[in-house]
C-alpha positions as CSV (number, residue, x, y, z in Angstrom):
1,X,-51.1,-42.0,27.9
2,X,-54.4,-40.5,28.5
3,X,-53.5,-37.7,31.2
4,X,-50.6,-36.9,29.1
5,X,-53.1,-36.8,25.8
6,X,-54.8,-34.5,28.2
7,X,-52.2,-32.4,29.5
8,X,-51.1,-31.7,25.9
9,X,-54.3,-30.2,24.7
10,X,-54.4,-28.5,27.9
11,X,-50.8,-27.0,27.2
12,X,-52.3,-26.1,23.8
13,X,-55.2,-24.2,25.4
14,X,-53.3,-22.1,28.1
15,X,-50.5,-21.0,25.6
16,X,-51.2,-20.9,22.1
17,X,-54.9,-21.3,21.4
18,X,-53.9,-22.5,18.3
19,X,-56.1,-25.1,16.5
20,X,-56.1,-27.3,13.7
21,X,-56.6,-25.0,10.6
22,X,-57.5,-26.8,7.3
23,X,-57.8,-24.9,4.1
24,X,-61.5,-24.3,2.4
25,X,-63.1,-27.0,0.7
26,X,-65.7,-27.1,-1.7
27,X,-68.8,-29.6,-2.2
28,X,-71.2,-30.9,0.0
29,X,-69.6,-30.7,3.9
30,X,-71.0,-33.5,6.3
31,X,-70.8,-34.4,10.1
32,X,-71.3,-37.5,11.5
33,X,-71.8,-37.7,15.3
34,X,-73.3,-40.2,17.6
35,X,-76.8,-40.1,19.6
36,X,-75.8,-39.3,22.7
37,X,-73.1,-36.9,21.4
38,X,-76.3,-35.2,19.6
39,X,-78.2,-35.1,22.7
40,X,-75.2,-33.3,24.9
41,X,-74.7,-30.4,21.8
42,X,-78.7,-30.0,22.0
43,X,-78.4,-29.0,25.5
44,X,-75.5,-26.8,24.8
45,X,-77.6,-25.1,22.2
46,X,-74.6,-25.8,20.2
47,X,-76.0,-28.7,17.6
48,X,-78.2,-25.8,16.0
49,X,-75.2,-24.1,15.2
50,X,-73.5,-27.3,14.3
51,X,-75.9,-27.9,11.8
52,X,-77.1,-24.3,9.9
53,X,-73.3,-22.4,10.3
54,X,-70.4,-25.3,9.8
55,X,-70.1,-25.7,6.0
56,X,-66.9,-26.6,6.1
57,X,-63.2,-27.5,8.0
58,X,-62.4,-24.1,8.8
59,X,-65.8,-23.3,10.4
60,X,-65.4,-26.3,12.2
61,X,-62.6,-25.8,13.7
62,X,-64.1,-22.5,15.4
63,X,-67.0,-24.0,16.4
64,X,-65.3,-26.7,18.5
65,X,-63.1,-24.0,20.0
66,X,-66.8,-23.4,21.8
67,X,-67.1,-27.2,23.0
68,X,-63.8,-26.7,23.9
69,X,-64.8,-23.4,26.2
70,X,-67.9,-26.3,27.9
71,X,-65.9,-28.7,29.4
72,X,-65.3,-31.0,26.3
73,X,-61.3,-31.0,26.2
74,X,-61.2,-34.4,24.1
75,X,-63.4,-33.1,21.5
76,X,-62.0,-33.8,18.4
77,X,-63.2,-34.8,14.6
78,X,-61.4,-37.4,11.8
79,X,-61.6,-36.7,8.2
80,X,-63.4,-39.4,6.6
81,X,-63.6,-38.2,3.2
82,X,-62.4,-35.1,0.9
83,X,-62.4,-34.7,-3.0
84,X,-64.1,-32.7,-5.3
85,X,-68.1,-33.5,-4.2
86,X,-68.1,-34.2,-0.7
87,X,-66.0,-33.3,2.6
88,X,-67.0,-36.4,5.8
89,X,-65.7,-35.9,8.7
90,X,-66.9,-37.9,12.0
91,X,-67.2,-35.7,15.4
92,X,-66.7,-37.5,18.9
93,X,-67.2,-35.0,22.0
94,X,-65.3,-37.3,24.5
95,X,-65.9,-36.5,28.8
96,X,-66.7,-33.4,29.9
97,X,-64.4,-32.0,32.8
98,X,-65.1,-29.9,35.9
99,X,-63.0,-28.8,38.8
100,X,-62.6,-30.4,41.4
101,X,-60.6,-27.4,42.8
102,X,-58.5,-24.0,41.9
103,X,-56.9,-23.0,44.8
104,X,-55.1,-19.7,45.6
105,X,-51.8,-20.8,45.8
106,X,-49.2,-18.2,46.7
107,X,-51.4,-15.3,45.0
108,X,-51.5,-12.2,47.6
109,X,-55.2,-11.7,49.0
110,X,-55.0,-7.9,47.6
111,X,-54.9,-9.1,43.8
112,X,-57.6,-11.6,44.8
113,X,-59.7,-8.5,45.5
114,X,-59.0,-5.8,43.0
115,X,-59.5,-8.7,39.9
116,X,-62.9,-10.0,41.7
117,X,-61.4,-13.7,42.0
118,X,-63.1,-16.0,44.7
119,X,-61.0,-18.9,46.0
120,X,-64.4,-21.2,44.9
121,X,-65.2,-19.1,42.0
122,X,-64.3,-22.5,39.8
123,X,-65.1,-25.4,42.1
124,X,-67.5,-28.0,40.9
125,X,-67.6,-25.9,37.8
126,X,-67.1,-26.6,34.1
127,X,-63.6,-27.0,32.9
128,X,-63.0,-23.4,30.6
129,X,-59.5,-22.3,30.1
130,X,-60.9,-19.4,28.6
131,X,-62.3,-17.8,31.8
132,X,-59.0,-19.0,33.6
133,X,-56.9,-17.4,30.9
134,X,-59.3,-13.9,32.0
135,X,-58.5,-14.2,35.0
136,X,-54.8,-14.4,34.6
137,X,-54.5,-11.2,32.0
138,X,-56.6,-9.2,35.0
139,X,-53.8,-10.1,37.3
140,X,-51.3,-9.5,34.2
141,X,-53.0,-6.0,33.9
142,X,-53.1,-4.4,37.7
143,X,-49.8,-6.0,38.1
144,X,-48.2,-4.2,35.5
145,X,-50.3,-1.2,36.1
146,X,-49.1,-1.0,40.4
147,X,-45.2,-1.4,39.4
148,X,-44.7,-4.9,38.7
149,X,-44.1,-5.2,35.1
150,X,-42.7,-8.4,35.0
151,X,-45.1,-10.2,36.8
152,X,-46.2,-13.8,35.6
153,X,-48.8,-16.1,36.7
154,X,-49.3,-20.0,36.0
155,X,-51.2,-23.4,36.6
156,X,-49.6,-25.7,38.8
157,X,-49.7,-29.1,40.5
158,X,-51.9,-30.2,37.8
159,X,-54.0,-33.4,38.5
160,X,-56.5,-35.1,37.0
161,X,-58.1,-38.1,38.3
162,X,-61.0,-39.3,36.0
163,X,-63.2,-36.6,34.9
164,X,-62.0,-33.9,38.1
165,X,-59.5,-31.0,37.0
166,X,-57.3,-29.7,40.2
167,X,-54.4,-27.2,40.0
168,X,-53.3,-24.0,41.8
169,X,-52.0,-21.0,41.1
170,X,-48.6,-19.6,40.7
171,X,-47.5,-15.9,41.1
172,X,-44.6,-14.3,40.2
173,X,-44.3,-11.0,41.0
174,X,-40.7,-9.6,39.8
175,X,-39.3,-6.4,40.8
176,X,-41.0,-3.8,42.0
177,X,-40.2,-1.4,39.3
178,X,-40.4,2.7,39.8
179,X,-40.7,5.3,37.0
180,X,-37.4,7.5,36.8
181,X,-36.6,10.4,34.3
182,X,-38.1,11.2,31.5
183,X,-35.4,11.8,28.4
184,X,-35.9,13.4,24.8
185,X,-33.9,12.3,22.1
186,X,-33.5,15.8,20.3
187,X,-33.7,19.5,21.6
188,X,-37.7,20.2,21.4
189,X,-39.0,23.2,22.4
190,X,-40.9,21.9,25.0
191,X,-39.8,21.5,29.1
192,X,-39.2,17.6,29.9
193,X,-41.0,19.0,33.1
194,X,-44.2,19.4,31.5
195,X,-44.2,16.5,29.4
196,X,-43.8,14.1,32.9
197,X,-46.6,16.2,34.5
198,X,-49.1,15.9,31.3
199,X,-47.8,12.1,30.7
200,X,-48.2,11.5,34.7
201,X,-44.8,9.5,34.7
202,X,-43.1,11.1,37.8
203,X,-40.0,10.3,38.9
204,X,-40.6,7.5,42.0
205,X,-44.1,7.0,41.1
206,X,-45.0,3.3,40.6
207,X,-44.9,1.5,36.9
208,X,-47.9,1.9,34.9
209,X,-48.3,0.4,31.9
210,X,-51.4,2.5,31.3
211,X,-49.6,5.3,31.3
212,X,-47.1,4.0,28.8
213,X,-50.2,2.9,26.4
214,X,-51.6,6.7,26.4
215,X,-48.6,8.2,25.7
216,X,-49.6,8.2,21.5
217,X,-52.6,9.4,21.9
218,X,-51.9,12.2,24.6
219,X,-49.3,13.5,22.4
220,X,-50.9,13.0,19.0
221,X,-53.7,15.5,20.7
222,X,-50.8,18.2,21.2
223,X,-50.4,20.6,17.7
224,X,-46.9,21.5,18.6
225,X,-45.6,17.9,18.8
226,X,-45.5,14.5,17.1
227,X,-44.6,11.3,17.8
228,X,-41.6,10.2,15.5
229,X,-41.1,6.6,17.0
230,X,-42.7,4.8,19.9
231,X,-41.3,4.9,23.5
232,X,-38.3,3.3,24.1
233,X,-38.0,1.9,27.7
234,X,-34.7,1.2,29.6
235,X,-34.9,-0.8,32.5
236,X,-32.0,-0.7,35.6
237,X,-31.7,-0.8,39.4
238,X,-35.7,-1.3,39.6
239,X,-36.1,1.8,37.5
240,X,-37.5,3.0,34.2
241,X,-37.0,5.7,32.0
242,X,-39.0,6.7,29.4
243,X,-37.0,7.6,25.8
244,X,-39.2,10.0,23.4
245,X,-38.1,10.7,20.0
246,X,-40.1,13.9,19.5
247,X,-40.5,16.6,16.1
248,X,-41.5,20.0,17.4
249,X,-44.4,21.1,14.9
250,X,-45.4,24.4,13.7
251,X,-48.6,25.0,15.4
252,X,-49.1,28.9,16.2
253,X,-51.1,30.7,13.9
254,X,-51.9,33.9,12.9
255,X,-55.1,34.0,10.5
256,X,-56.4,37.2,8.7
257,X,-60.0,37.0,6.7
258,X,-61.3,39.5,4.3
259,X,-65.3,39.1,3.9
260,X,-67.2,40.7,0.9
261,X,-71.2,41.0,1.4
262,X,-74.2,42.7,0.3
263,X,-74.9,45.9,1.8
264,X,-78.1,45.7,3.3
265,X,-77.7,49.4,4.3
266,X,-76.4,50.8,0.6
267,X,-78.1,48.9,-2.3
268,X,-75.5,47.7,-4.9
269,X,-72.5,48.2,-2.5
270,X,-70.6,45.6,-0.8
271,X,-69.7,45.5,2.6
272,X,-66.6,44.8,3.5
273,X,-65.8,42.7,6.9
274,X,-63.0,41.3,8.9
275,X,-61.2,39.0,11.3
276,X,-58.1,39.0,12.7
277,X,-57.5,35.5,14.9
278,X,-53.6,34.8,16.7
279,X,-53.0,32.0,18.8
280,X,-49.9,31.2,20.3
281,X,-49.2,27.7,21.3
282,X,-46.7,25.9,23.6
283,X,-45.6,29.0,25.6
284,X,-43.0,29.3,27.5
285,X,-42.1,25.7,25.9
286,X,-44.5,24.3,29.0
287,X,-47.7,23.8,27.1
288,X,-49.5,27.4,27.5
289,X,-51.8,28.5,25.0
290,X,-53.1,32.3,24.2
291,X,-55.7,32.8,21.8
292,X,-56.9,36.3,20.4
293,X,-59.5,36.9,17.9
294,X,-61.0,40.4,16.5
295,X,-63.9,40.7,14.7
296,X,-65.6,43.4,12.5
297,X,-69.2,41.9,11.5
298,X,-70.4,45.3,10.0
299,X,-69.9,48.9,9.9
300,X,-71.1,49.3,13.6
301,X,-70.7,46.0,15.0
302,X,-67.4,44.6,16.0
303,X,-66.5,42.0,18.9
304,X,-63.3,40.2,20.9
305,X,-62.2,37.2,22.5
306,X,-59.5,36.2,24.2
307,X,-58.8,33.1,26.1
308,X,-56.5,31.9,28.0
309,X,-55.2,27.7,28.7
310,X,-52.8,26.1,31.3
311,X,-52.0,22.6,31.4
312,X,-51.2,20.7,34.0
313,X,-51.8,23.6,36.7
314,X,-49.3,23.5,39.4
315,X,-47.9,19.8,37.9
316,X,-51.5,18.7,39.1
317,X,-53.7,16.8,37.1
318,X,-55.8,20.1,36.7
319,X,-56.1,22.3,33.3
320,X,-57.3,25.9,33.9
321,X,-58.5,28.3,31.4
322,X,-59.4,31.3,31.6
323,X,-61.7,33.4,28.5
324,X,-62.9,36.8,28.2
325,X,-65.5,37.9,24.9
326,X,-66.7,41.5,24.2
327,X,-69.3,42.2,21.6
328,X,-70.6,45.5,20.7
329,X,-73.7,45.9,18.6
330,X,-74.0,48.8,16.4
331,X,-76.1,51.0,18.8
332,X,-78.1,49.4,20.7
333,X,-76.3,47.3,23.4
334,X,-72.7,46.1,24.2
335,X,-71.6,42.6,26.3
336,X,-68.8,41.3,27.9
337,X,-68.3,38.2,29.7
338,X,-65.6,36.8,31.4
339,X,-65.5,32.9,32.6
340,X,-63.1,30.7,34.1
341,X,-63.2,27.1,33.6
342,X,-61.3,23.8,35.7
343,X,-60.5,20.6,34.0
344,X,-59.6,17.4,35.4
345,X,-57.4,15.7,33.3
346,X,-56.7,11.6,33.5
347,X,-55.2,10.8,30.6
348,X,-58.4,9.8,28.7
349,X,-59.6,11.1,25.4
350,X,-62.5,12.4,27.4
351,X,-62.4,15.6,30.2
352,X,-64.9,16.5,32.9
353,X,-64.6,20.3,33.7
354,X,-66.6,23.0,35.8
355,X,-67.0,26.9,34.9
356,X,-68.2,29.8,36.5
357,X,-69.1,33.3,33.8
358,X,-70.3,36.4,34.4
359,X,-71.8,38.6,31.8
360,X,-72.8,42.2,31.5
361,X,-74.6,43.5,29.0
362,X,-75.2,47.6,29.0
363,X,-77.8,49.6,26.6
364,X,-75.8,51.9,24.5
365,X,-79.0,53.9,22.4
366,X,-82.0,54.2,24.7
367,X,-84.5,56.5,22.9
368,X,-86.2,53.5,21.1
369,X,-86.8,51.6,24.6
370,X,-88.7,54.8,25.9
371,X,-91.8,54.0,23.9
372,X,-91.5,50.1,23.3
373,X,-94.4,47.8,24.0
374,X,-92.6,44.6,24.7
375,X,-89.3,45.0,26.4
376,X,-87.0,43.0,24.0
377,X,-83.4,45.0,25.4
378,X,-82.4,45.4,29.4
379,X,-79.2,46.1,31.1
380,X,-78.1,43.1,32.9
381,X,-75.8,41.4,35.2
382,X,-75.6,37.8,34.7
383,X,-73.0,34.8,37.1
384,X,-73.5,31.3,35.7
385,X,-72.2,28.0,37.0
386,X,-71.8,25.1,34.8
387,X,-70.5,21.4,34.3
388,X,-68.5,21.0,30.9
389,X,-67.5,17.9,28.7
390,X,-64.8,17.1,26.5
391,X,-64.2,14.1,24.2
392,X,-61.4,13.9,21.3
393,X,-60.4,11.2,19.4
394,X,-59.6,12.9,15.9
395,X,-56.0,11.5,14.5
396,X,-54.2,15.1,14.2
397,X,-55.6,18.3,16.1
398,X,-55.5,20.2,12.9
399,X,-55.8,18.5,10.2
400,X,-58.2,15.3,11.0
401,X,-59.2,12.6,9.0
402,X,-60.8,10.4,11.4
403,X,-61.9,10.4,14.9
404,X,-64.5,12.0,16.6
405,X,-64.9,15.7,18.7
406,X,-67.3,16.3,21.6
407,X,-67.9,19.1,23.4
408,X,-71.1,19.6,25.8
409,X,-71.8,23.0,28.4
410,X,-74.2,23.2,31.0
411,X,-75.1,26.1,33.1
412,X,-77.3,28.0,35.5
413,X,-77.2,31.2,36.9
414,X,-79.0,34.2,38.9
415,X,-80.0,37.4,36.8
416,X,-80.2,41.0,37.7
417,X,-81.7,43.6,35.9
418,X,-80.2,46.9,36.1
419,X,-82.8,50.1,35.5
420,X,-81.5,52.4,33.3
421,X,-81.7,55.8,34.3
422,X,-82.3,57.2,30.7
423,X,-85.3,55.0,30.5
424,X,-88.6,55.1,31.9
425,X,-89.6,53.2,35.1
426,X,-92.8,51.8,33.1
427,X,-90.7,50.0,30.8
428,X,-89.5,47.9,33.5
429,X,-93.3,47.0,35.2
430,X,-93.5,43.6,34.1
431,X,-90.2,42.6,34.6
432,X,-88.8,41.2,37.8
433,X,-85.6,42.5,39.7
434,X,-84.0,39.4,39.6
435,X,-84.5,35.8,38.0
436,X,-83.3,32.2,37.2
437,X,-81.9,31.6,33.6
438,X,-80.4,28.1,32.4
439,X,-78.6,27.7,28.6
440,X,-76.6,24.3,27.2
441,X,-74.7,24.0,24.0
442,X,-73.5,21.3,22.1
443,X,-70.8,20.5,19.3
444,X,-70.3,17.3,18.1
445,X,-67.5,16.5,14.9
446,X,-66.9,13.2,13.2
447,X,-64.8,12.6,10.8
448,X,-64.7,9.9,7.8
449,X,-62.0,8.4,6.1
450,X,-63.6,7.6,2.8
451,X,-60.5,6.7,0.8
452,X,-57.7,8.4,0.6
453,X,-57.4,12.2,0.3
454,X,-61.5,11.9,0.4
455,X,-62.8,12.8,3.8
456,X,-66.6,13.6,4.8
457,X,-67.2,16.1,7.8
458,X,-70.5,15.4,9.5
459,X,-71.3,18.1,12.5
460,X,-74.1,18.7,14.3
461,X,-74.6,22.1,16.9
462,X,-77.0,23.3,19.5
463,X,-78.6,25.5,22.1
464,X,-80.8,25.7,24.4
465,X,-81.7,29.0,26.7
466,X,-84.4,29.5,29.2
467,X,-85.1,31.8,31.8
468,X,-87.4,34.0,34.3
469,X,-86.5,37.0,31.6
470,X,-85.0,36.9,28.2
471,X,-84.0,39.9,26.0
472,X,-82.3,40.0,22.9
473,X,-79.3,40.9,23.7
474,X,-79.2,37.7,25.8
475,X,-79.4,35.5,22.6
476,X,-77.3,33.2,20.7
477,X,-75.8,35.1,17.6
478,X,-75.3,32.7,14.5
479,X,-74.7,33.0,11.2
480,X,-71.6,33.4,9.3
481,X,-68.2,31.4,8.5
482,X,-68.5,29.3,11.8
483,X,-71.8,28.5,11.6
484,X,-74.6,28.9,9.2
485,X,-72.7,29.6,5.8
486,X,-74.2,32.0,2.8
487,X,-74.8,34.8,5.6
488,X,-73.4,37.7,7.7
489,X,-71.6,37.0,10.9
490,X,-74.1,36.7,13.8
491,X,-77.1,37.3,11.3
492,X,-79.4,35.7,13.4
493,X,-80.9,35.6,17.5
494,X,-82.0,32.5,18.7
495,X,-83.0,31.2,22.1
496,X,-83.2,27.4,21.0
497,X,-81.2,26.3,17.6
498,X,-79.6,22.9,16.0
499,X,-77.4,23.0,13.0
500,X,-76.1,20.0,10.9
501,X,-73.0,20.5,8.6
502,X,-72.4,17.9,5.8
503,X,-68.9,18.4,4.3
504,X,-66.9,17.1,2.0
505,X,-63.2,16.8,1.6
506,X,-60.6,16.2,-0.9
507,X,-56.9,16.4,0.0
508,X,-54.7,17.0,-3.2
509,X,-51.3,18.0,-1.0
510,X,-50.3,18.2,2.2
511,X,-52.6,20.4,3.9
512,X,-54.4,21.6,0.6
513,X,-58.0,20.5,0.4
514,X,-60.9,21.4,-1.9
515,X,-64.5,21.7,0.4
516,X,-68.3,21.6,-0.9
517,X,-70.5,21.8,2.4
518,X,-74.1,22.2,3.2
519,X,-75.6,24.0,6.5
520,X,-79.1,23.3,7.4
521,X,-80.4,24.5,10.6
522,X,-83.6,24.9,12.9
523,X,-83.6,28.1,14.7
524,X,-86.0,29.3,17.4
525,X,-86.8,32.8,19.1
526,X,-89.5,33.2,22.3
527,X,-88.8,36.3,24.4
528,X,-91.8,38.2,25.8
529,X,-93.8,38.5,22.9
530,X,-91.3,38.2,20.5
531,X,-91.0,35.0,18.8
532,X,-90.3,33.1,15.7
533,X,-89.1,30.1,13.9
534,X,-86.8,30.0,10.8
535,X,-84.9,27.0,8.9
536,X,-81.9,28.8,7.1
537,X,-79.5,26.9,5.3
538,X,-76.2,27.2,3.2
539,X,-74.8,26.0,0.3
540,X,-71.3,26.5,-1.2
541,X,-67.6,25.3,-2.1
542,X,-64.0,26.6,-1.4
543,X,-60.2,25.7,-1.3
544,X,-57.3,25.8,0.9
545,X,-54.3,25.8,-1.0
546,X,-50.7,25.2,1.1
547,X,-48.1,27.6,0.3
548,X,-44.4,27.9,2.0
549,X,-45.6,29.8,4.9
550,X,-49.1,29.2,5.4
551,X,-52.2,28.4,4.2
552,X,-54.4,30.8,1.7
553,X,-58.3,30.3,2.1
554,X,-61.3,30.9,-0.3
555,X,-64.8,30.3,0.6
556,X,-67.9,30.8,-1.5
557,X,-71.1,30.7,-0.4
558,X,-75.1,31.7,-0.4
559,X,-78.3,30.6,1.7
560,X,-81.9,31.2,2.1
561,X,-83.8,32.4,5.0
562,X,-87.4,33.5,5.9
563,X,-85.2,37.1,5.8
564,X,-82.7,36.4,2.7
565,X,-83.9,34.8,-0.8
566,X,-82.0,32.1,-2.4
567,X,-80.0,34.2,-4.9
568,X,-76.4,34.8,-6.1
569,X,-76.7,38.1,-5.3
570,X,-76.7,37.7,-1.4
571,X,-73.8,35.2,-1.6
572,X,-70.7,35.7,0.2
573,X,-67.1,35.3,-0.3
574,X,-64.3,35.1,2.3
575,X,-60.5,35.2,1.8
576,X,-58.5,34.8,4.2
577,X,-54.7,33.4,5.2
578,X,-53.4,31.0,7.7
579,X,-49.6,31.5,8.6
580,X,-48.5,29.0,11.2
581,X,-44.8,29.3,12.9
């Protein structure tokens, strides 16, 4: 009666877990235990516990789940005594088991290896179904994750003679089990092809139950799709094929923004600014996205970017981009800079990348350089090579809620200076032909989910640029709807900078939100002799309101600088329209 008192609990432990559960009791809760049971929780730092943390059944119950996980498979408690005042129950810990051995059984010597399990891992050691019940969902996991999704695993030839546990293990592999096509329920506008090569479930590759876990997340990361129910499986003739019930989303936009700010040039006049942005998503139905933005920042100054991103390269795990920016400023200088980047994509929310850019920057107005002191503006040829990081966990790729964004760049690169032939040779005495420059950025996004339709945005930026020779028309431009808020696009230079954004959301339909935010930054400037530090920061409020075919934008706001007073008459409003198709 005894071994099969034994077996049962041990049944219990292996399969269920479950434990005796009593409801809460009020009054005074008391535990009556012997000496020597005393002295044996003592040394299992457990009687501490026992006596400050169990105040009543419930509690109790959990803590002998931990006498349990020592050895003590007998361990049990009587209730004595319950009503209204008082709750006696008496504690008795039993024997204390140990292997005597675990063996290997028929498990193959490869799982042995890839889940760290040593034939006398156990031997001599306490009884703890808990580690054994590890052990097993390891050889569970790389089972199903190397084409065996059926695999099971059990104790056999169970024995116990007095106090010594011996058993061995049982392995059932099943059918070796091999991914076949992968089928869409409805007519999306997206290549089956490119969904098996971004969800790495190729035909006659072997099961992977990790792959089958991501495939949520990877797809709730892609605009132009959702999820509309999860992955059916069909098993047949040692295959699988993967079932997706797929709703093609409207994802492409095309945005327009109308910016009205003081003039600094014409007192009392606005000036009127722009931005065009397009971005085309899911090309060619295989993933491919092209992303254009134009933009007017004064009279004089204008810029453009372009970029270009390929998934799955080649059906490899590889996602190549490609990005090209010009900016010209009024007068006085114009850059371009073109970069290619490399991801390697394994299905996690977080990317590893590498990038090479070069940049050129020419002078456009020289006559001011002729007679400058301090060189501040060269003509310059610039190739930087970088490592690049990417983490998303956000819940939709447009509209989050919750989750969090990471992005980090790192690079260094070999300057040239280029002499200008309309300037003077002097002006280029103190500075060397060529030099070593290094810059990193960082963005980092997390979103809160304060109740519903109330969401708080908390983002925080930065830079850092250093080099044998800096000029301004190296610098970090800031300022504006992207960045510092209550100011004009790419208002300020900076060599180092950080900016924190707090924001706050409130969703009153689908896609319509009302905003109040707050900028506050630390900017920096050391070039030559030029150098200074400002703390500019905006304030300010807006709306998105969701109409039939897009989304119409209003933004308000003003800030204060060491250059810009705190007033409504340097504020700045944006308008702008978001149509998606």
């Amino acid at each position: 009666m005894r071994i099969i008192k034994i077996l049962y609990l041990i049944l219990l432990l292996l399969l269920t877990g479950i434990f005796q559960v009593i409801g809460q009791e009020r009054g005074d809760f008391r535990v009556s235990i012997s000496e020597s049971d005393r002295e044996k929780l003592n040394e299992l730092n457990l009687l501490v516990v026992l006596q400050e943390d169990v105040k009543n059944l419930s509690a109790l119950n959990q803590w002998v789940s931990q006498v349990y996980e020592n050895g003590y498979l007998l361990a049990n408690f009587d209730l004595e005594n319950m009503d209204s005042l008082t709750t006696s129950v008496r504690l008795e810990l039993g024997e204390r088991f140990e292997w005597a051995t675990l063996t290997q059984g028929n498990l193959p010597d490869q799982l042995l290896s890839k889940t760290g399990y040593k034939p006398n891992f156990f031997n001599q050691k306490i009884v703890n179904f808990r580690k054994v019940s590890r052990l097993f969902e390891k050889i569970i996991d790389y089972s199903e994750n190397n084409g065996y999704p059926f695999a099971s695993i059990e104790l056999r030839a169970l024995e116990i003679l007095n106090t010594q546990v011996s058993a061995e293990v049982a392995f059932n592999p099943g059918p070796y089990i091999v991914f076949d096509s992968l089928s869409l329920v409805s007519k999306n506008k997206i290549k089956p092809s490119f969904l098996s090569a971004y969800l790495k479930i190729k035909p006659g590759s072997a099961y992977d139950q990790r792959k089958i876990d991501n495939i949520p997340d990877l797809l709730n990361s892609l605009p132009y799709l959702s999820l509309k129910d999860q992955p059916v499986l069909y098993f047949a003739n040692e295959q699988c094929r993967v079932s997706l019930d797929l709703i093609d989303q409207k994802a492409s936009a095309f945005d327009g923004i109308i910016g009205f700010l003081p003039n600094e040039n014409e007192t009392g006049k606005l000036l009127v600014t722009g931005q065009v942005y397009l971005e085309l998503e899911n090309l060619f139905r295989s993933g491919k996205r092209l992303g254009l933005n134009w933009q007017k920042v004064n009279s004089q100054s204008q810029g453009l970017d372009l970029a270009y991103d390929h998934p799955s390269f080649f059906r490899l795990p590889i996602d190549f981009g490609f990005a090209f920016n010009l900016y010209k400023q009024d007068t006085t200088f114009l850059n371009r800079k073109l970069g290619l980047n490399i991801f390697y994509n394994n299905n996690s929310k977080g990317r590893i990348g590498i990038n090479y850019r070069r940049e050129v920057s020419s002078l456009l107005e020289t006559d001011t350089m002729r007679v400058s002191e301090s060189p501040i503006y060269a003509d310059y040829n610039l190739n930087y090579y970088g490592l690049l990081y990417r983490y998303n966990s956000l819940d939709h790729p447009i509209f989050p809620t919750i989750g969090w964004e990471i992005k980090i760049d790192a690079d260094i690169g070999n300057k040239n200076i280029i002499k200008n032939a309309y300037i003077d040779d002097d002006y280029y005495s103190d500075i060397p032909d060529q030099g070593f420059q290094w810059m990193t950025r960082f963005w980092i996004d997390k979103y809160f989910s304060l109740r519903p339709r109330n969401i708080l945005h908390m983002k925080f930026s930065g830079g850092y640029m250093d080099g044998d020779q800096l000029f301004l028309n190296d610098m970090f431009r800031l300022g504006g709807l992207n960045s510092i808020r209550g100011f004009n696009e790419m208002f300020f230079y900076a060599s180092n900078y950080i900016i924190g954004t707090l924001e706050y959301r409130y969703l009153f339909e689908n896609e319509s939100q009302l905003v109040v935010f707050f900028d506050g930054s630390y900017l920096g400037l050391d070039i030559n002799n030029e150098s200074y530090t400002d703390y500019p920061f905006g304030v300010g409020a807006g709306i998105s309101i969701s109409t039939g075919a897009g989304l119409l934008n209003l933004i308000y706001a003003v800030g204060k600088s060491n250059d810009q007073p705190f007033s409504v008459r340097f504020s700045k409003i944006h308008i702008g329209y978001t149509g998606r198709f």
